[in-house]
SEKELO-846951 format. One record per residue (C-alpha): x negated, y, z; residue in three letters; residue number from 1. Coordinates in Angstrom, 2 decimals, padded with zeros to 5 digits, always signed. Layout:
ATOM       c1       c2       c3  residu  num
ATOM        X        Y        Z     ALA  NUM
...
This chain:
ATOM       c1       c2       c3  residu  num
ATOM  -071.86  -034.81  +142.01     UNK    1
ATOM  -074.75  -033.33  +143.98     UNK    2
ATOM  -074.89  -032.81  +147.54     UNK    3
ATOM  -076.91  -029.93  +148.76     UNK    4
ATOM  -077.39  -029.22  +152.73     UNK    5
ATOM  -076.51  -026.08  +153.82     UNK    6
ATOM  -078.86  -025.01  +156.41     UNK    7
ATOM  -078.32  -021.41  +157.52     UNK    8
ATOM  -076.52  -020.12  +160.03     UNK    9
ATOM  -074.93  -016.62  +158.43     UNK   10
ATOM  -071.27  -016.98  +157.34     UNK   11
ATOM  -072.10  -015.41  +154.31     UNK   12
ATOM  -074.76  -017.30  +152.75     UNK   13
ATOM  -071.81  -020.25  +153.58     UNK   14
ATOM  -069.10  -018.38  +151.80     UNK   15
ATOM  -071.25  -018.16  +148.64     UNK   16
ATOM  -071.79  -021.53  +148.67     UNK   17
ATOM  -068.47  -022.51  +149.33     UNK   18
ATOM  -067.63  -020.45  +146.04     UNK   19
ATOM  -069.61  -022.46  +143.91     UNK   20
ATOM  -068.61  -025.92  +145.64     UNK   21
ATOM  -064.89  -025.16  +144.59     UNK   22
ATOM  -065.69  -024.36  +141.48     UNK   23
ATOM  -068.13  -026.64  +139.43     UNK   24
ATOM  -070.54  -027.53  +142.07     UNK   25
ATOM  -072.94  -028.30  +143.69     UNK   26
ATOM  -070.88  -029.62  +147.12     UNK   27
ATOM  -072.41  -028.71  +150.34     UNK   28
ATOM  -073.06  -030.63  +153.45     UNK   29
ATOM  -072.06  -028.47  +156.26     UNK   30
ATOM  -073.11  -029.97  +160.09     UNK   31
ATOM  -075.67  -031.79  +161.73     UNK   32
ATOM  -076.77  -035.16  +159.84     UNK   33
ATOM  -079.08  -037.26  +158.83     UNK   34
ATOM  -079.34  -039.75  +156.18     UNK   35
ATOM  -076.86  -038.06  +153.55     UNK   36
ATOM  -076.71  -039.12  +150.40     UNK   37
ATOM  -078.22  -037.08  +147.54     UNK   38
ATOM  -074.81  -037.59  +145.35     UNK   39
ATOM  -070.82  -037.82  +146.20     UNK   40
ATOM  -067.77  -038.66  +144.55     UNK   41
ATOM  -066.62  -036.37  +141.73     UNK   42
ATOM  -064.33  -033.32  +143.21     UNK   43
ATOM  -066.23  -033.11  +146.55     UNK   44
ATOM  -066.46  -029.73  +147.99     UNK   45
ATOM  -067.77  -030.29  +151.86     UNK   46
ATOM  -069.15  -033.11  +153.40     UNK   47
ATOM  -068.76  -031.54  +157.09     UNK   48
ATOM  -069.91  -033.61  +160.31     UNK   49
ATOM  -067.66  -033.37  +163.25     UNK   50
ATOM  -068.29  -031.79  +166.86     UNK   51
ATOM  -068.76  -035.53  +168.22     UNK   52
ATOM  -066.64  -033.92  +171.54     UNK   53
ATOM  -065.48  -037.20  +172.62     UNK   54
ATOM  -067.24  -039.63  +170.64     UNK   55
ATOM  -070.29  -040.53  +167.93     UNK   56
ATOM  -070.27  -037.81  +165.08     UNK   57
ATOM  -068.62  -038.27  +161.78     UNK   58
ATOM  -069.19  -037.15  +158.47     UNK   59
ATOM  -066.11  -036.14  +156.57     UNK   60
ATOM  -065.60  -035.99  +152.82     UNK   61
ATOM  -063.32  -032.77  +151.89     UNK   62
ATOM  -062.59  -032.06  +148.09     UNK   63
ATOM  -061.76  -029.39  +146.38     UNK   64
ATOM  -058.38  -029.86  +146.01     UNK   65
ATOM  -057.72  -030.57  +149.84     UNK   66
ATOM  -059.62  -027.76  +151.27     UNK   67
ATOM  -057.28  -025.01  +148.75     UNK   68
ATOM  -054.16  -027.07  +149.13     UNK   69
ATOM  -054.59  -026.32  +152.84     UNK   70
ATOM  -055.20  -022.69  +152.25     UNK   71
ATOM  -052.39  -022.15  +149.93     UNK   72
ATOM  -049.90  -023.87  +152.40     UNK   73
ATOM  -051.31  -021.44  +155.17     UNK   74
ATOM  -050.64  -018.75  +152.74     UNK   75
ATOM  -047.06  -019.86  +152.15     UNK   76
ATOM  -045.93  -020.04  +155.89     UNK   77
ATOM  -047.79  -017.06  +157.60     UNK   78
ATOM  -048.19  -014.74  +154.24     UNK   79
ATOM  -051.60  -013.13  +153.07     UNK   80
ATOM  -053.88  -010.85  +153.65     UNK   81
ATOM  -057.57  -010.04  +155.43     UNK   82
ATOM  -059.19  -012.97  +157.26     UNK   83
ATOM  -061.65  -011.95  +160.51     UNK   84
ATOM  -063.64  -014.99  +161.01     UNK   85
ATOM  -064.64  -015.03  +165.12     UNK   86
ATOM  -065.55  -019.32  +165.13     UNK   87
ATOM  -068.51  -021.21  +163.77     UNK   88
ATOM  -068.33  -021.15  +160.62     UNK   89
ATOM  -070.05  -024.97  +160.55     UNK   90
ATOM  -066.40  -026.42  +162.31     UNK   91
ATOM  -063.58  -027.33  +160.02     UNK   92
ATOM  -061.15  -023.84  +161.54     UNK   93
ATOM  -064.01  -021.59  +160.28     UNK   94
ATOM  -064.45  -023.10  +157.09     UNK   95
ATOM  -061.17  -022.78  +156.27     UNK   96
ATOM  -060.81  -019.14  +156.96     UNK   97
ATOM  -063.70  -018.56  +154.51     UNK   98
ATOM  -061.87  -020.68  +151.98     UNK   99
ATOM  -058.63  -018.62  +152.59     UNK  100
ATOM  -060.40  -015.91  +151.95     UNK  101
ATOM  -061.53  -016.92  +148.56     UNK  102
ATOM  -058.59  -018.45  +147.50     UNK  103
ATOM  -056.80  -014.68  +148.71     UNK  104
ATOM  -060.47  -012.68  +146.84     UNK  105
ATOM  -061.41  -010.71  +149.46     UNK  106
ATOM  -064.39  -011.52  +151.66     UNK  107
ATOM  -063.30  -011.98  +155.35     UNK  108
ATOM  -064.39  -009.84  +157.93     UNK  109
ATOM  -067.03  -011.34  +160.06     UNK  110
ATOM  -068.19  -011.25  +164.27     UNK  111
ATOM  -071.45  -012.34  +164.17     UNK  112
ATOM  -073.55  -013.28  +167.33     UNK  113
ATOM  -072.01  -014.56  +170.65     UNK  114
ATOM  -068.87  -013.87  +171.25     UNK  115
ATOM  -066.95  -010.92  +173.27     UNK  116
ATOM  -063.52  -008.92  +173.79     UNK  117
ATOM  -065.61  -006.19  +172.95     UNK  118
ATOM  -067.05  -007.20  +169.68     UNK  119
ATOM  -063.87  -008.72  +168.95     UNK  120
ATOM  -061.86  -004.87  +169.04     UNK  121
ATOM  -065.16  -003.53  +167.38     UNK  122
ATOM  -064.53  -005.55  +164.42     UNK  123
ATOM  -061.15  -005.60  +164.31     UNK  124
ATOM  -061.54  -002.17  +164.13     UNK  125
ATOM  -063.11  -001.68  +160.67     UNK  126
ATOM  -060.31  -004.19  +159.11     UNK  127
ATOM  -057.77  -001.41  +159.03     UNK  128
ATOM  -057.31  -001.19  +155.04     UNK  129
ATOM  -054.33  -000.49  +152.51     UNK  130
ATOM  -053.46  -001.86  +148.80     UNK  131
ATOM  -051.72  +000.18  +146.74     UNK  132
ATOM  -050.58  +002.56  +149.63     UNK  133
ATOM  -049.06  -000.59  +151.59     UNK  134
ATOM  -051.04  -001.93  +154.82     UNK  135
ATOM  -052.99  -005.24  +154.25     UNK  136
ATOM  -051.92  -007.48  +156.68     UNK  137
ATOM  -054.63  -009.28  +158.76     UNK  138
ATOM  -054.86  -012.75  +160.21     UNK  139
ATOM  -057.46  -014.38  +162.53     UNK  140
ATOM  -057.99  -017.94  +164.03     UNK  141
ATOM  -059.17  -018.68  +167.74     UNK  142
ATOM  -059.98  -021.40  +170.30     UNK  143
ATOM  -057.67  -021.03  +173.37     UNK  144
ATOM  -061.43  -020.14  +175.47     UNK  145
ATOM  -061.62  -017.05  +172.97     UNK  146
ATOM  -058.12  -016.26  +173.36     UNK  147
ATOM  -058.41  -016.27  +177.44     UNK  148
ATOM  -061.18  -014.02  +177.04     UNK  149
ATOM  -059.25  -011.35  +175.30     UNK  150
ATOM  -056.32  -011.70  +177.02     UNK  151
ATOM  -058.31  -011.03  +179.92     UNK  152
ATOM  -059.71  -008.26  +178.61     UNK  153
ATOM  -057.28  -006.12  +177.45     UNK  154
ATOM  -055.08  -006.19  +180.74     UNK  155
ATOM  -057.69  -003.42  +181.06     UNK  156
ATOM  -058.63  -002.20  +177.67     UNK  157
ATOM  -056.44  -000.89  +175.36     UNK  158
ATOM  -058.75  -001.11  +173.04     UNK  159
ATOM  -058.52  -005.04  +172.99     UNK  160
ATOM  -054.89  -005.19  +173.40     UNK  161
ATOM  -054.79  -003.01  +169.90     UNK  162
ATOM  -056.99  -005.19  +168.91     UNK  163
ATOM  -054.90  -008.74  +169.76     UNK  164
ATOM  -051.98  -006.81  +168.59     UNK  165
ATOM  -052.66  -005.71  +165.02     UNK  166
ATOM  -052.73  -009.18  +163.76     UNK  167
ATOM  -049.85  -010.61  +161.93     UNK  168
ATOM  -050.80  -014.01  +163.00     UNK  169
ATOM  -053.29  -015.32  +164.79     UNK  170
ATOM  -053.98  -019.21  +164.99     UNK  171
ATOM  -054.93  -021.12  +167.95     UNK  172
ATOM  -055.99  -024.43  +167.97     UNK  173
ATOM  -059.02  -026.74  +168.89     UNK  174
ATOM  -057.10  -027.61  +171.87     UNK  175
ATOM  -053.54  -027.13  +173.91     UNK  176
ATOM  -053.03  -024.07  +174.80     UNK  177
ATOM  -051.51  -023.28  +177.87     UNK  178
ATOM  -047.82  -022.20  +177.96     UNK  179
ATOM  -049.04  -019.20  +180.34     UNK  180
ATOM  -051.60  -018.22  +178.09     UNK  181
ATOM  -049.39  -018.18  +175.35     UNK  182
ATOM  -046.72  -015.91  +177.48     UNK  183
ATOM  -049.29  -013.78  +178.56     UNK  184
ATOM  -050.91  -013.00  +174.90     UNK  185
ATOM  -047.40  -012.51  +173.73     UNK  186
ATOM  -046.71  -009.92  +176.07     UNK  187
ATOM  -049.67  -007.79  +175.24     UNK  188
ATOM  -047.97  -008.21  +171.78     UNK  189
ATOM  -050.09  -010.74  +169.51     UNK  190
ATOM  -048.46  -013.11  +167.32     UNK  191
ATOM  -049.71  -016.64  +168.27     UNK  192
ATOM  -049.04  -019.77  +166.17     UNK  193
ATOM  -050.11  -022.88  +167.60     UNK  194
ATOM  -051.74  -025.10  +165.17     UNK  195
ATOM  -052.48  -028.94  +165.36     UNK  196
ATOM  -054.76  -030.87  +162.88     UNK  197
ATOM  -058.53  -031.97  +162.52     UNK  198
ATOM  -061.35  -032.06  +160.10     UNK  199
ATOM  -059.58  -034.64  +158.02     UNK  200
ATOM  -056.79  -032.75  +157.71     UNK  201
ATOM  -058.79  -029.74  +156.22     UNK  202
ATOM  -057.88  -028.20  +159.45     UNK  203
ATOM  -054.39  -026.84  +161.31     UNK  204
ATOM  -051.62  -028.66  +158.94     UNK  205
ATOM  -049.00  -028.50  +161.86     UNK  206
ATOM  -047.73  -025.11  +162.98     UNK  207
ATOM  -045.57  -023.96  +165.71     UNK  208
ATOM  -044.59  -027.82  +165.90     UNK  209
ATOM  -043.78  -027.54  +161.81     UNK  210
ATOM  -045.96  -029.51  +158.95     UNK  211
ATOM  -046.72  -027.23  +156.36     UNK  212
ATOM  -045.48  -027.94  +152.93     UNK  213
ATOM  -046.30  -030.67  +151.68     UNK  214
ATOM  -047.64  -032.35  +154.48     UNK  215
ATOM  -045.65  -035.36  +156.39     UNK  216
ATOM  -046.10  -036.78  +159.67     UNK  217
ATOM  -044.68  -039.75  +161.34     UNK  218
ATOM  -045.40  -041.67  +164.62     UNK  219
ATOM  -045.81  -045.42  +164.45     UNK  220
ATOM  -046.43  -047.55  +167.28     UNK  221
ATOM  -046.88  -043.97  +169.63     UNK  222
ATOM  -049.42  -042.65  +167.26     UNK  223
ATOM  -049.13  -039.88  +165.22     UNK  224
ATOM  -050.14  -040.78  +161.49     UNK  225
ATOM  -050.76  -037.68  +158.41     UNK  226
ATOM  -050.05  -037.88  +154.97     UNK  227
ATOM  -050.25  -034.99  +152.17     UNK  228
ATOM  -052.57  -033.36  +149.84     UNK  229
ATOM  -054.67  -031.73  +153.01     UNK  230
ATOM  -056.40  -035.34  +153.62     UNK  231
ATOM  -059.86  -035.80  +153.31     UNK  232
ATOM  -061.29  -038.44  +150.82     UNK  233
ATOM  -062.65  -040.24  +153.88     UNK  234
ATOM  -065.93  -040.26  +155.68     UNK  235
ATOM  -069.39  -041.06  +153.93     UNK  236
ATOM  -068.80  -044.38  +156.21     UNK  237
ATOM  -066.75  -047.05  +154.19     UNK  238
ATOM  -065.98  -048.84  +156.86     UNK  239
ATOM  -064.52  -046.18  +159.05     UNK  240
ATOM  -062.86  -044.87  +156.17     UNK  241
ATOM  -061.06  -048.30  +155.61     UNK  242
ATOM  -060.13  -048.25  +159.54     UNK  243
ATOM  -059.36  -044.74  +159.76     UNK  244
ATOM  -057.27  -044.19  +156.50     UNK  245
ATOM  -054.37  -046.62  +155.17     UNK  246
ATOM  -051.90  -047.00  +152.27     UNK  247
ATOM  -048.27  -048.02  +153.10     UNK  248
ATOM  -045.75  -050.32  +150.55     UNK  249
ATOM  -044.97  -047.18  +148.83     UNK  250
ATOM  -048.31  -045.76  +147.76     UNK  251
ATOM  -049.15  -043.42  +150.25     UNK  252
ATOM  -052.03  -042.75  +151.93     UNK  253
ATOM  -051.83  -042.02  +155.65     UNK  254
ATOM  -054.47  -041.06  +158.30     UNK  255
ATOM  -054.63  -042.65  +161.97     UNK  256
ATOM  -055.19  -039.67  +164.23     UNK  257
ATOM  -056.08  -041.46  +167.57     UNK  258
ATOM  -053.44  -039.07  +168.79     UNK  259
ATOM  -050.45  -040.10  +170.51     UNK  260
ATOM  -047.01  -038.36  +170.17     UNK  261
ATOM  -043.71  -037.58  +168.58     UNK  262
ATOM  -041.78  -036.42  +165.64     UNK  263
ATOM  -038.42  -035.63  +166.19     UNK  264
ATOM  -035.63  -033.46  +163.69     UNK  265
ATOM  -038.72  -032.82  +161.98     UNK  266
ATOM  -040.54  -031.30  +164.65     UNK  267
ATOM  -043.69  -032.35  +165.99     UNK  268
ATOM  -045.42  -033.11  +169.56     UNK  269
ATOM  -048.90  -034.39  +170.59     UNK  270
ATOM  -049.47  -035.40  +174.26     UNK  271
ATOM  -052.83  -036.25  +174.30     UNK  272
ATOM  -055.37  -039.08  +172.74     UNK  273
ATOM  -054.58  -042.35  +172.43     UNK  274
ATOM  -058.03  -043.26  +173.96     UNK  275
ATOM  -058.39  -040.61  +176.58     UNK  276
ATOM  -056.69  -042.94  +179.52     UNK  277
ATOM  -058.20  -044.14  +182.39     UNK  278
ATOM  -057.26  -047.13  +185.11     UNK  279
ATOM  -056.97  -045.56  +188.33     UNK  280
ATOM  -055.77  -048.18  +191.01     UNK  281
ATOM  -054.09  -050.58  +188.45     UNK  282
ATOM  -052.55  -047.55  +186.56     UNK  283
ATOM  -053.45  -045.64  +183.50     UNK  284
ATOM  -053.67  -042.40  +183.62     UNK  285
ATOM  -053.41  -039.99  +180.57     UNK  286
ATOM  -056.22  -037.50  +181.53     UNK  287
ATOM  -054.34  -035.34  +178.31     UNK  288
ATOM  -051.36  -035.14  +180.56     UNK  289
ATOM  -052.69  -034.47  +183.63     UNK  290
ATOM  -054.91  -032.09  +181.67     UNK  291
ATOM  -051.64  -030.06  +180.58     UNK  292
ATOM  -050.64  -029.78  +184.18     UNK  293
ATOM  -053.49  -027.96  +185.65     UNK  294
ATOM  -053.91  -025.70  +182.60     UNK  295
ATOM  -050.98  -024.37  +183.71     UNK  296
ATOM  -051.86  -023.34  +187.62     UNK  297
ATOM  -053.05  -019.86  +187.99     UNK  298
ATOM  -056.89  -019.57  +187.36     UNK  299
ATOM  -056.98  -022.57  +185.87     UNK  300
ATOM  -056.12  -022.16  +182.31     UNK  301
ATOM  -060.04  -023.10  +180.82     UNK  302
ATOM  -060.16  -026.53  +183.07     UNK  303
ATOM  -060.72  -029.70  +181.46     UNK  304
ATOM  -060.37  -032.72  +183.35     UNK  305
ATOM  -062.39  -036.42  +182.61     UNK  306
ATOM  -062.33  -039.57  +184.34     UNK  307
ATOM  -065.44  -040.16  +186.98     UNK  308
ATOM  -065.89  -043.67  +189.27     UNK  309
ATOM  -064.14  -043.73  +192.52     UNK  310
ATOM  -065.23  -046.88  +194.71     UNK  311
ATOM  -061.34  -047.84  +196.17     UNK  312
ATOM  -059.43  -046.59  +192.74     UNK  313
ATOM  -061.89  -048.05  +189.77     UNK  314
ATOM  -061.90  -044.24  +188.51     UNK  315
ATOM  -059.81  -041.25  +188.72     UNK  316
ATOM  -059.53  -037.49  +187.06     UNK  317
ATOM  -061.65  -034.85  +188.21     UNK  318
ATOM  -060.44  -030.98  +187.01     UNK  319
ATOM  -063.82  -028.97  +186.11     UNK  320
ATOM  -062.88  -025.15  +185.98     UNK  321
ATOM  -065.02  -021.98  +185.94     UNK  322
ATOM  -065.34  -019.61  +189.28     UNK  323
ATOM  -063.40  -016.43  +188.01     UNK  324
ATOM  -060.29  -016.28  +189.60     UNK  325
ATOM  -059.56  -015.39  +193.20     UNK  326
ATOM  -056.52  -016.88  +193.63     UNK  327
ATOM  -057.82  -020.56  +192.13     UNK  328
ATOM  -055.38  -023.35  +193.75     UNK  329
ATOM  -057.37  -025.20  +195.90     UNK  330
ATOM  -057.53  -029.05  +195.27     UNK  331
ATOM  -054.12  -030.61  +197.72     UNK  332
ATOM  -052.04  -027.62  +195.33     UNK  333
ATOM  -053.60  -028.82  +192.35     UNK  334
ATOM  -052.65  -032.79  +193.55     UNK  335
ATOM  -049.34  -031.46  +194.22     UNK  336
ATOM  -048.39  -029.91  +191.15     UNK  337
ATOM  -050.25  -033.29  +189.33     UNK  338
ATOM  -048.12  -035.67  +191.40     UNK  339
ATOM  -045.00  -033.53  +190.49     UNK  340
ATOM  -045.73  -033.56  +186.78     UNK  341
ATOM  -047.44  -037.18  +185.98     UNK  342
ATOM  -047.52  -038.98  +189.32     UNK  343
ATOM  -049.08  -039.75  +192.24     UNK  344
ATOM  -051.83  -042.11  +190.63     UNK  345
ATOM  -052.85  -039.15  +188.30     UNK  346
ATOM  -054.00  -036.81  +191.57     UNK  347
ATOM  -057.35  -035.65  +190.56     UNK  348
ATOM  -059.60  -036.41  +193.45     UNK  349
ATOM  -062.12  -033.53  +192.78     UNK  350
ATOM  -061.92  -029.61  +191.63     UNK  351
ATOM  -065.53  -028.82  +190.54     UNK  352
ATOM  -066.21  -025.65  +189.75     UNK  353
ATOM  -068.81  -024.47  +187.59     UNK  354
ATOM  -070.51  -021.08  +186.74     UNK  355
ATOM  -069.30  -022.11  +182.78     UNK  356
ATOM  -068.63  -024.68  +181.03     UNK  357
ATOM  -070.61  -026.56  +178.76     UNK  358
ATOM  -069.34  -025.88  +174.87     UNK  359
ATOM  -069.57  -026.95  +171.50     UNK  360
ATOM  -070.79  -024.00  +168.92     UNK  361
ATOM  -066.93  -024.71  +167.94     UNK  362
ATOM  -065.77  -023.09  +171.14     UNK  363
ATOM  -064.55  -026.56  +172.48     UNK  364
ATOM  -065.18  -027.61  +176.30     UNK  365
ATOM  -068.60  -030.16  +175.75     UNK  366
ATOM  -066.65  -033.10  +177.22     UNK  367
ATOM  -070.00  -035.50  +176.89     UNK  368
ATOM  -071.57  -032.53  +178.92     UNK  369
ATOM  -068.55  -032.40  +181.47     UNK  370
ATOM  -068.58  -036.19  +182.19     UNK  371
ATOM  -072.31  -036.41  +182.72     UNK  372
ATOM  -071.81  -033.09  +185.17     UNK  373
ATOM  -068.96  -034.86  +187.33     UNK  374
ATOM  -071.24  -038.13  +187.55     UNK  375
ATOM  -074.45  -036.67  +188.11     UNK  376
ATOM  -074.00  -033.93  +191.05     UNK  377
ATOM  -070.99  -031.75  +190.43     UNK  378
ATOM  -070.03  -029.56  +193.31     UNK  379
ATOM  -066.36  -030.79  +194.98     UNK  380
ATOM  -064.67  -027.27  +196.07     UNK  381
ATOM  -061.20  -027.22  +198.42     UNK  382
């Protein structure tokens, strides 16, 4: 099958072409990269490149069947309706709400341009619609950063908390999402489901905890592991396909998520990457965990935290936040709620705090970005 870049930038022109890719063809490459071949295996629909957040970028190969298996199975847990697409519509979570939207036949709603609470209600706005004399229920997808902003927002614009509120679901995923955040969205009355998956997963196949139909999960060795009909075919790299994706004894085909967590009475935890630990005085140190921690202080629900080079501890976490609340912790409360939470070795040893952070057209923190911040000249606050 043909392989056709798709080089614009307007959802639109992506949603046509995402039409013909699930039907006869020609697949698209969606994402920044070079060298692609001109043809792919039969039944391939997207060959999308990853972020490359945390690591060298990859260049997934979705098929038809995958992408729509994924949609229907969102269909059958949240219901259907009219998609708003507020993401990058180049990342795996905006994508898929186009290809929801097809599989449902209506043409999602769209924000276009950068991002704000107030474009957000403006759109949201103009959804309002009825079938047959019954309201059309509407659904959205976010990043937790795009969430925070309208949460934000409508504690003094009704407006956006109408907005927020109208949707009978809205996903969240990308990254955790803070348990305040979550309380405080819910109380301005949107319905948040929490969603865990990746580009070879077609996106979100965990919700609230739950697999969607069809899809199974199991942890082996403290890594979590995928199987179901949402899997990609692989990457256009054999060789990280082979190390990436594996078939048990019984036929089926699992994929090694690098993440590390838990499935118990069928429900479903992730604390962090496998990868993202650091040795900090003889100790390691899950950066994911102490990550979850501060997210949870007040004013610092954006922070990320990454590992930096300390002379007497080998290397330790550093918590990089934005400057926007007043009543930030400074950095011995921050230690102190780390130390009660992970442990004393896992006290970051800097707060830096930054006018923004540096992010992905996804809407995920730039972690590459963050790193080379903290180790070049980041600014240590109290």
């Amino acid at each position: 099958m043909k392989l056709e870049r798709f080089a614009g930038d307007d959802p639109r022109d992506l949603l046509r072409a995402l039409r013909s890719a699930l039907g006869a063809g020609p697949a698209i490459a969606v994402g920044a990269a070079d060298g692609l071949p001109a043809d792919v295996p039969a039944g391939t629909a997207v060959v999308l490149t990853t972020s490359g957040s945390t690591g060298v970028p990859k260049s997934v190969v979705l098929s038809r069947h995958a992408l729509t298996a994924s949609a229907l199975a969102t269909r059958e847990r949240i219901g259907a309706g009219q998609w708003l697409l507020p993401l990058a519509p180049t990342y795996i979570a905006g994508v898929q709400v186009l290809v929801r939207g097809l599989v449902e036949g209506t043409e999602p709603a769209v924000l276009s341009g950068r991002f704000s609470a107030r474009a957000f209600a403006h759109v949201v706005s103009g959804m309002r619609s009825s079938r047959g004399g019954e309201r059309v229920p509407t659904y959205t997808s976010l990043v937790p950063a795009q969430l925070q902003t309208l949460v934000d927002a409508a504690a003094e614009s009704a407006e956006v908390q109408r907005a927020l509120a109208s949707f009978e679901a809205i996903l969240v995923g990308g990254q955790a999402l803070p348990v305040a955040l979550r309380e405080r969205a819910a109380e301005l009355g949107a319905r948040i489901v929490r969603t865990y998956g990746s580009t070879e997963t077609s996106g979100g196949c965990v919700y609230d905890g739950v697999p969607l139909d069809g899809v199974r999960v199991a942890e082996v060795g403290g890594e979590l592991r995928i199987a179901g009909p949402v899997l990609a075919d692989g990457y256009l790299d054999a060789e990280l396909t082979a190390r990436t994706f594996a078939t048990d004894g019984d036929g089926i085909r699992w994929y090694r998520t690098g993440d590390a967590g838990a499935v118990a009475d069928g429900a479903v935890s992730v604390t962090g990457r496998i990868d993202n630990v650091i040795v900090s005085g003889g100790v390691n140190v899950s950066l994911d965990r102490v990550e979850r921690a501060v997210r949870e202080l007040p004013g610092l629900a954006d922070a990320v935290v990454v590992g930096a080079p300390d002379e007497r501890w080998g290397e330790t976490p550093v918590v990089v936040a934005t400057r926007r609340a007043e009543d930030a912790p400074s950095l011995d409360v921050v230690r102190a709620a780390v130390a009660a939470a992970v442990g004393k070795p896992a006290r970051p040893s800097r707060l830096v705090l930054v006018d923004a952070l540096p992010r992905l057209a996804s809407g995920k923190p730039d972690r590459q970005a963050i790193r080379s911040l903290v180790r070049g000249q980041g600014e240590p606050a109290s």
